[in-house]
DONUVEX-270619 format. One record per residue: residue number from 0; residue in three letters; chain; z, x, y of N, C-alpha, C, O in turn. Coordinates in steps of 0.2 Angstrom, whole numbers, plus 5000, padded with zeros to 4 digits. Each point is the difference from the previous one (the first is absolute). Layout:
% residues N
> NUM; ALA; A; Z; X; Y; Z; X; Y; Z; X; Y; Z; X; Y .
...
//
This chain:
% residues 136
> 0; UNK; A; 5056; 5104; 5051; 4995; 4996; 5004; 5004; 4996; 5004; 5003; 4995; 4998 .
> 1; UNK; A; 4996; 5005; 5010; 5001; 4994; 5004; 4998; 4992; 4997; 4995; 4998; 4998 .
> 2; UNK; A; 5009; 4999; 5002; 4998; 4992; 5001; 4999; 4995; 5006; 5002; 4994; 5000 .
> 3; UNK; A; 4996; 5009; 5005; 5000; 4998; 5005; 4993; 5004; 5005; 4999; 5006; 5000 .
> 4; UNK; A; 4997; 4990; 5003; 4994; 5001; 5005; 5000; 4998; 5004; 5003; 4994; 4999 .
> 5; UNK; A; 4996; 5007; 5006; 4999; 4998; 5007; 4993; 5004; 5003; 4997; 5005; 5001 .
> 6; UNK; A; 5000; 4988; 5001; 4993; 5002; 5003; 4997; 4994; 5005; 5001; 4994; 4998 .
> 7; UNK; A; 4995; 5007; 5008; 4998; 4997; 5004; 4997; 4996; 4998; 4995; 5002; 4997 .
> 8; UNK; A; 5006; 4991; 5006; 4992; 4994; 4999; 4994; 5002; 5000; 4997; 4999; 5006 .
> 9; UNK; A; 5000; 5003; 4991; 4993; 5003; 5000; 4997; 4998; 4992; 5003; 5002; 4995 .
> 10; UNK; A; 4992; 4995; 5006; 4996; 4998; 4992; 5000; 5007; 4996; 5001; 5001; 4994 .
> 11; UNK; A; 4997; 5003; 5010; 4999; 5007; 4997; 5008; 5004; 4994; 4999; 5004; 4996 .
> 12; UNK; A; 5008; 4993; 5007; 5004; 5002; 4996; 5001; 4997; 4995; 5006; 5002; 4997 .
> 13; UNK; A; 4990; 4992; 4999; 5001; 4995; 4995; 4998; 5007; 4994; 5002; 4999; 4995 .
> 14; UNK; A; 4994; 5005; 5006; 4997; 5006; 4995; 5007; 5001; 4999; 5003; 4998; 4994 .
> 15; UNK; A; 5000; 5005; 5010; 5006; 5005; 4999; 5007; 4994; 4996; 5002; 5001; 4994 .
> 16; UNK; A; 4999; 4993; 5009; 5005; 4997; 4997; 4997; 4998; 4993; 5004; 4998; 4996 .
> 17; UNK; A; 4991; 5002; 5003; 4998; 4996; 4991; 5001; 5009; 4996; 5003; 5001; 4995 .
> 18; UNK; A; 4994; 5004; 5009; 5004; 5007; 4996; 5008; 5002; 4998; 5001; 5002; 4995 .
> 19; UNK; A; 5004; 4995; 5011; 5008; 4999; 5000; 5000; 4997; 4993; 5000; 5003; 4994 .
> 20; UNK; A; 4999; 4990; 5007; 5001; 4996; 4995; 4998; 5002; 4992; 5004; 5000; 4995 .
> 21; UNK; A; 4989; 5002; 5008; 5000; 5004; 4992; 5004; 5004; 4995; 5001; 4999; 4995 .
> 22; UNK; A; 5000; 5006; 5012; 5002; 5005; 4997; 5009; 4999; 4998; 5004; 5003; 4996 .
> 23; UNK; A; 4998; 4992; 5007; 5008; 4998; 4997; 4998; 4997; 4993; 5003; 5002; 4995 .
> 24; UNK; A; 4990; 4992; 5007; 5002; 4998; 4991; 4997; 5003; 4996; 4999; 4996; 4995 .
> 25; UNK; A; 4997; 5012; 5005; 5000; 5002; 4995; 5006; 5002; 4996; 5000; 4999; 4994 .
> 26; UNK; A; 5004; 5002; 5008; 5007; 5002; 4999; 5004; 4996; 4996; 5005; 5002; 4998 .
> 27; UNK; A; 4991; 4991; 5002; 5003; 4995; 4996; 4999; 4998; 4993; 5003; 4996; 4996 .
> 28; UNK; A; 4991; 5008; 5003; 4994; 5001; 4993; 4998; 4993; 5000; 4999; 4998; 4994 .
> 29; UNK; A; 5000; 4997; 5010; 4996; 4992; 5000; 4994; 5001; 4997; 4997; 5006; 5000 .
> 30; UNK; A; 5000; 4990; 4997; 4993; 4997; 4998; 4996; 5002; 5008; 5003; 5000; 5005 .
> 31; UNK; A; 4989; 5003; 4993; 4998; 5000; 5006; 4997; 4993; 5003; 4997; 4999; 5006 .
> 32; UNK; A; 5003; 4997; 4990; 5000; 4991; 5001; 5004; 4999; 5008; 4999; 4999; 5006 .
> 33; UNK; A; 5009; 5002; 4989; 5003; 4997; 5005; 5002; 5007; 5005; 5001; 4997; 5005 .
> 34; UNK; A; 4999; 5006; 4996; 5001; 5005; 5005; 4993; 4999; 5005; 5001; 5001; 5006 .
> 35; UNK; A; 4993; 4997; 4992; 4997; 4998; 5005; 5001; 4993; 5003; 4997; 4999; 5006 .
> 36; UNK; A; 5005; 4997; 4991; 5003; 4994; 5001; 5004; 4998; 5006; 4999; 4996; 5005 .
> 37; UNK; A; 5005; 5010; 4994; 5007; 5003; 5004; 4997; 5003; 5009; 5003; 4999; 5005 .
> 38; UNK; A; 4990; 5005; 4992; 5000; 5004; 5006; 4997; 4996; 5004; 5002; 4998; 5005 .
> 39; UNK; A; 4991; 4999; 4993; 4998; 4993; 5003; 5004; 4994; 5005; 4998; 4997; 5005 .
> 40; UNK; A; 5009; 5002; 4991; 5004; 4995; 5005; 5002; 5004; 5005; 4998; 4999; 5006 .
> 41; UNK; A; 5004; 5006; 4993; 5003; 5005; 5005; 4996; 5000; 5006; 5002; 4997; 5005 .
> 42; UNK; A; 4992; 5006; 4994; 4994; 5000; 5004; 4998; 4993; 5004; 4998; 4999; 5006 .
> 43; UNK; A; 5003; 4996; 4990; 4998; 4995; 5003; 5003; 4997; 5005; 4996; 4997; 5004 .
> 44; UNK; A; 5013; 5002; 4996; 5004; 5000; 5006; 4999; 5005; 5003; 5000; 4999; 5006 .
> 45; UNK; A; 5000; 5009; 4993; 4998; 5003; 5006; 4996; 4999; 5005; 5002; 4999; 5006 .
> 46; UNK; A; 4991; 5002; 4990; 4994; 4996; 5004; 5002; 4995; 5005; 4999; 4999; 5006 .
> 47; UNK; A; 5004; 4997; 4990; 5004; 4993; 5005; 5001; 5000; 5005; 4999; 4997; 5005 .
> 48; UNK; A; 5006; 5009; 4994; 5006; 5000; 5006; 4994; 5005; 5006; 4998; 4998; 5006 .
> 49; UNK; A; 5000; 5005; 4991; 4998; 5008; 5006; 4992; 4995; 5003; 4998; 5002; 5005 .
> 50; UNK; A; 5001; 4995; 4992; 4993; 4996; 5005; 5003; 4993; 5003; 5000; 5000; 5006 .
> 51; UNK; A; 5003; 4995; 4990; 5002; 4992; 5002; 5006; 5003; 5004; 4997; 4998; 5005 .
> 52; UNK; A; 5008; 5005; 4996; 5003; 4999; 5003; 5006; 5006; 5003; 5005; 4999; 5003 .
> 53; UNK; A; 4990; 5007; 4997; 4998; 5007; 5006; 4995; 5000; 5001; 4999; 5004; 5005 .
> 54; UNK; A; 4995; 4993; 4994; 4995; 5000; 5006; 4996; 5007; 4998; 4996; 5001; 5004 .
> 55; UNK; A; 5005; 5003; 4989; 5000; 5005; 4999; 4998; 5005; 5006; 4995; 5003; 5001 .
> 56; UNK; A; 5013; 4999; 5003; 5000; 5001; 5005; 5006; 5008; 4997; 5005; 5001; 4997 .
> 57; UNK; A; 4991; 5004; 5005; 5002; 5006; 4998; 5007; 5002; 5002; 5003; 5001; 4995 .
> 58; UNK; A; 5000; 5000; 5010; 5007; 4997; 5002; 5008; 4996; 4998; 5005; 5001; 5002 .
> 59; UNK; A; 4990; 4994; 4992; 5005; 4999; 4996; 4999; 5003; 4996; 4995; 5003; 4998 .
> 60; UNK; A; 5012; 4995; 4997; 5002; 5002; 4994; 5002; 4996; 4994; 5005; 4997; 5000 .
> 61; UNK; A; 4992; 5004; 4995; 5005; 4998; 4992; 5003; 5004; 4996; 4998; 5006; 4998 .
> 62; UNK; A; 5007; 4991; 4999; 5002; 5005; 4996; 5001; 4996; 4994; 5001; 4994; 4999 .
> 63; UNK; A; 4997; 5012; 4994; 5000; 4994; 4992; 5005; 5006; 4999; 4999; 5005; 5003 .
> 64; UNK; A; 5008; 4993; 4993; 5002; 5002; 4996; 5002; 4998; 4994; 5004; 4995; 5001 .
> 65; UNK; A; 4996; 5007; 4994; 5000; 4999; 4991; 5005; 5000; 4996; 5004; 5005; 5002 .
> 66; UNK; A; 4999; 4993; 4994; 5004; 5001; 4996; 5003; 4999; 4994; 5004; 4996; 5001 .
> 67; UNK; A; 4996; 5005; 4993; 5001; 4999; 4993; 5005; 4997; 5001; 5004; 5004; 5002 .
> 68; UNK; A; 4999; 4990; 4996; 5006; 4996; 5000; 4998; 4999; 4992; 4994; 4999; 4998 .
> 69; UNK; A; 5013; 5000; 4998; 5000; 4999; 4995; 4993; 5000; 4995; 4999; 5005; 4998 .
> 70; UNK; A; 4997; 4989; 5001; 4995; 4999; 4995; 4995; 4995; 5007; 4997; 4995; 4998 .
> 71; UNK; A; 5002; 5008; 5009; 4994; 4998; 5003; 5000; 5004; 5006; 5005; 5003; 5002 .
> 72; UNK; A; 4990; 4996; 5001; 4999; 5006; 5006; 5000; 4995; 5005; 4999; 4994; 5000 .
> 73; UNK; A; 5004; 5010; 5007; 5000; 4995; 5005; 4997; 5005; 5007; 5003; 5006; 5001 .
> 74; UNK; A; 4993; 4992; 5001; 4998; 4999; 5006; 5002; 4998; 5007; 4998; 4994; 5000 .
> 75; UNK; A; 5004; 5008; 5006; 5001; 4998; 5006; 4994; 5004; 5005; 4999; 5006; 4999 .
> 76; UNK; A; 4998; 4990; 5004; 4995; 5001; 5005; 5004; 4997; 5005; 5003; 4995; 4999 .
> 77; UNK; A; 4997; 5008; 5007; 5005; 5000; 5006; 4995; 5002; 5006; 4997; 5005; 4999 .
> 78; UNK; A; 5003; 4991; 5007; 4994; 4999; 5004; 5005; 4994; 5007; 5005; 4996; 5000 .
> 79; UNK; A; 4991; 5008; 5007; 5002; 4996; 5002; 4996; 4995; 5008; 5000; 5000; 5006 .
> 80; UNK; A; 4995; 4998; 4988; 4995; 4998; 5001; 5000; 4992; 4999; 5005; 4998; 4999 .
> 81; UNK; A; 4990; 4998; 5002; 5002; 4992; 5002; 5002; 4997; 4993; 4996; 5002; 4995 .
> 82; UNK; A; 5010; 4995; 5003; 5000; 4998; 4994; 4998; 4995; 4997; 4998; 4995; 5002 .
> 83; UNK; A; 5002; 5007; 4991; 4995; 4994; 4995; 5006; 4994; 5001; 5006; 5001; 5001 .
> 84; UNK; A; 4990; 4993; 4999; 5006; 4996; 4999; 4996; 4995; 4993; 4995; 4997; 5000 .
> 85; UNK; A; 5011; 5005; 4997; 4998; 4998; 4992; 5001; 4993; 4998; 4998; 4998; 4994 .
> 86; UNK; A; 5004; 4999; 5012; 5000; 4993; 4999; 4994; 4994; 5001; 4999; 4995; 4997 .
> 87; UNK; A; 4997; 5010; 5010; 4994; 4996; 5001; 4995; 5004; 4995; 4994; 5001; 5001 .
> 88; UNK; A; 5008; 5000; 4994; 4995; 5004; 4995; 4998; 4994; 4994; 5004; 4998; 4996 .
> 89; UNK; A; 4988; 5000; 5004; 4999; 4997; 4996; 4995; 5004; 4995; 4995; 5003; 5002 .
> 90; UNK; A; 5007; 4998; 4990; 4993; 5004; 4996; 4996; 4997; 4999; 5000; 4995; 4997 .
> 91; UNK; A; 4993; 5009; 5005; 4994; 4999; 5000; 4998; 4997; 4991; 5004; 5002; 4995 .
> 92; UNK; A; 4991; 4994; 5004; 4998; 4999; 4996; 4993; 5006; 4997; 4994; 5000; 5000 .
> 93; UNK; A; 5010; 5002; 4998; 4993; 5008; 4998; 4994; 4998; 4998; 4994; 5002; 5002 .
> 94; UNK; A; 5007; 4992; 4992; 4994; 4999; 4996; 4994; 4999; 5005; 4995; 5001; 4998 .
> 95; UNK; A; 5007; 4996; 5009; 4996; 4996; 5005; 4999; 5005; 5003; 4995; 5000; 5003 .
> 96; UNK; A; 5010; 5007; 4999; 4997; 5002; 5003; 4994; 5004; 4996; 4994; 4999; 5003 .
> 97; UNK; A; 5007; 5004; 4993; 4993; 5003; 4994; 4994; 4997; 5001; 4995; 5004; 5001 .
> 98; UNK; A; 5005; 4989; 4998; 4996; 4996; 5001; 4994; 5000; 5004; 4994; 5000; 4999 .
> 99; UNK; A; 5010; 5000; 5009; 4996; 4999; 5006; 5000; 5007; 5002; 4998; 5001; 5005 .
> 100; UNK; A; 5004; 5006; 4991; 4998; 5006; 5003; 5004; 5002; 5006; 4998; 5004; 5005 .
> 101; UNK; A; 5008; 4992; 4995; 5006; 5002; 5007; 5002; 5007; 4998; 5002; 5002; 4994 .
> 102; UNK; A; 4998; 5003; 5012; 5002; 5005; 5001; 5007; 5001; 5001; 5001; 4999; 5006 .
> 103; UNK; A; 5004; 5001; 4991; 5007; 5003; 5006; 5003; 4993; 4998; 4996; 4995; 4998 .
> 104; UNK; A; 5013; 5005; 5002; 5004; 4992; 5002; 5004; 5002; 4991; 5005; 4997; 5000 .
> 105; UNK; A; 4994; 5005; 4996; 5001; 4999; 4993; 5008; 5006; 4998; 5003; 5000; 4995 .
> 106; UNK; A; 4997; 5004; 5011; 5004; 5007; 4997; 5005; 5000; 4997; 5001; 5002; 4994 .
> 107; UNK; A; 5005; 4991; 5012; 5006; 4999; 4999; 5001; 4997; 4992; 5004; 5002; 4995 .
> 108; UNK; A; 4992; 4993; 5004; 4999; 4996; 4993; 5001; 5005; 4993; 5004; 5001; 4995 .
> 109; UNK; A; 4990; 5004; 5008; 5000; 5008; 4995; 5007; 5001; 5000; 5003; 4997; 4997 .
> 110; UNK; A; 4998; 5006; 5005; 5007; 5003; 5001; 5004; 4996; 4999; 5003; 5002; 4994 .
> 111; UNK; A; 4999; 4993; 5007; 5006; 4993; 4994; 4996; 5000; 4993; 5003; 5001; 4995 .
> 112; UNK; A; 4992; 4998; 5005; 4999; 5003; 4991; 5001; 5005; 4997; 5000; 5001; 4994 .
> 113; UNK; A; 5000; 5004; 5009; 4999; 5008; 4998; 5008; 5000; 5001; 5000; 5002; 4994 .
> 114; UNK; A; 5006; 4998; 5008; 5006; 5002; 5002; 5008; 4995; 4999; 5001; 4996; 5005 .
> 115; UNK; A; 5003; 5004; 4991; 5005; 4996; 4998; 5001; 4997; 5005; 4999; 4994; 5000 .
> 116; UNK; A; 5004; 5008; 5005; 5002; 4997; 5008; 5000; 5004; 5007; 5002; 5006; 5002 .
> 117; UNK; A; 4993; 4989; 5002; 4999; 5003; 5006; 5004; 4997; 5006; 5001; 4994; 5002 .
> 118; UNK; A; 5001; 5012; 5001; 5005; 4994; 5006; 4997; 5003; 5006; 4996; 5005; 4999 .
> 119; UNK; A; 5006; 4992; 5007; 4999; 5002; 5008; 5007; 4997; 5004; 5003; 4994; 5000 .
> 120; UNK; A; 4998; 5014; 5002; 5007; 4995; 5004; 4998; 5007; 5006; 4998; 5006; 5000 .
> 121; UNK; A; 5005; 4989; 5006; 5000; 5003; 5005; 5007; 4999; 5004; 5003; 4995; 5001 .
> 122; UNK; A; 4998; 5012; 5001; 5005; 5000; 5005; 5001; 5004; 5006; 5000; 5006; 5000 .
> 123; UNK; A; 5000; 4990; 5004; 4998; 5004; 5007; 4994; 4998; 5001; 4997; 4994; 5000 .
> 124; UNK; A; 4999; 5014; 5002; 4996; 5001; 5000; 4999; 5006; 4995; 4999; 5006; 5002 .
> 125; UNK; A; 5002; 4994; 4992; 4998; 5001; 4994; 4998; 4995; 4993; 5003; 4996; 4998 .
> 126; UNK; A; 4992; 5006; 5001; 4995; 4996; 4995; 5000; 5003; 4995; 4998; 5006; 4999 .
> 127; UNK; A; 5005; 4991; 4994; 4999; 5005; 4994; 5000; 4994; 4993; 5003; 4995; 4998 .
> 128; UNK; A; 4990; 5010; 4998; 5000; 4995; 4995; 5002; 5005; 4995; 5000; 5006; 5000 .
> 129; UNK; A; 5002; 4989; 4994; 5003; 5004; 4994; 4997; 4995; 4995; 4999; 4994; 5001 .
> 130; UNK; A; 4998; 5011; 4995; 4994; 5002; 4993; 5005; 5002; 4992; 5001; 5006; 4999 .
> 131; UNK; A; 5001; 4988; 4998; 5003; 5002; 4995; 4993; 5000; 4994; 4995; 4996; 5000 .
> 132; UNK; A; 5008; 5010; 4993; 4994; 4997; 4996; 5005; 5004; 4995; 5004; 5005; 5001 .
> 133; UNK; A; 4997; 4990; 4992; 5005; 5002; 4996; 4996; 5004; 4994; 4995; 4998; 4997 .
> 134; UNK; A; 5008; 5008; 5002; 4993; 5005; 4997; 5004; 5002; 4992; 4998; 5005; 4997 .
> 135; UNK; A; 5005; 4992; 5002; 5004; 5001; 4992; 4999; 4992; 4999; 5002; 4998; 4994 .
//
């Protein structure tokens, strides 16, 4: 099985990348708890990347590719697309948004709970986030 996708900014390939994902971690015999866990954060820096910052503009492109290291899996999402700047990143307060029935603003937050460590490093004009999640 490839560990590696490549597919254009388009909402519509978010189907195809949460099936990759899948299909690598069944291979890892995970809880379907956390394998959904897993696929969810994936999907939701996708999402990110191919709407906030390609414009989901078919033209461009992302590539996720996967990997079993030792006792966690890692993730690289590579895009070259406007970058997250994780500095002016402040996490929303969830409970308020529930609250007040806000739609959208909460993703990033999911995905820092759902995943050991998340980075964004950019170089050039390449954007790439790495999704570690320690599965032993």
């Amino acid at each position: 099985m490839s560990n590696s996708i490549r597919v254009n900014c388009t909402k519509k390939n978010l189907k195809l990348i949460r099936d990759f994902v899948t299909e690598y971690l069944r291979t890892l015999a995970l809880s379907d708890i956390l394998m959904n866990q897993i696929v969810l954060a994936v999907d939701e820096i996708c999402a990110n990347l191919i709407i906030h910052a390609n414009h989901e503009d078919p033209s461009k492109y992302l590539t996720l590719k996967v990997q079993t290291v030792k006792d966690q899996v890692k993730f690289e999402i590579s895009d070259q697309g406007r970058a997250f700047e994780q500095s002016n990143y402040r996490e929303p307060n969830i409970q308020e948004h529930i609250r007040m029935g806000k739609k959208g603003g909460v993703g990033i937050a999911l995905v820092n709970r759902i995943m050991d460590k998340v980075e964004f490093v950019t170089d050039g004009t390449q954007n790439t986030c790495l999704l570690y999640k320690k599965i032993r």
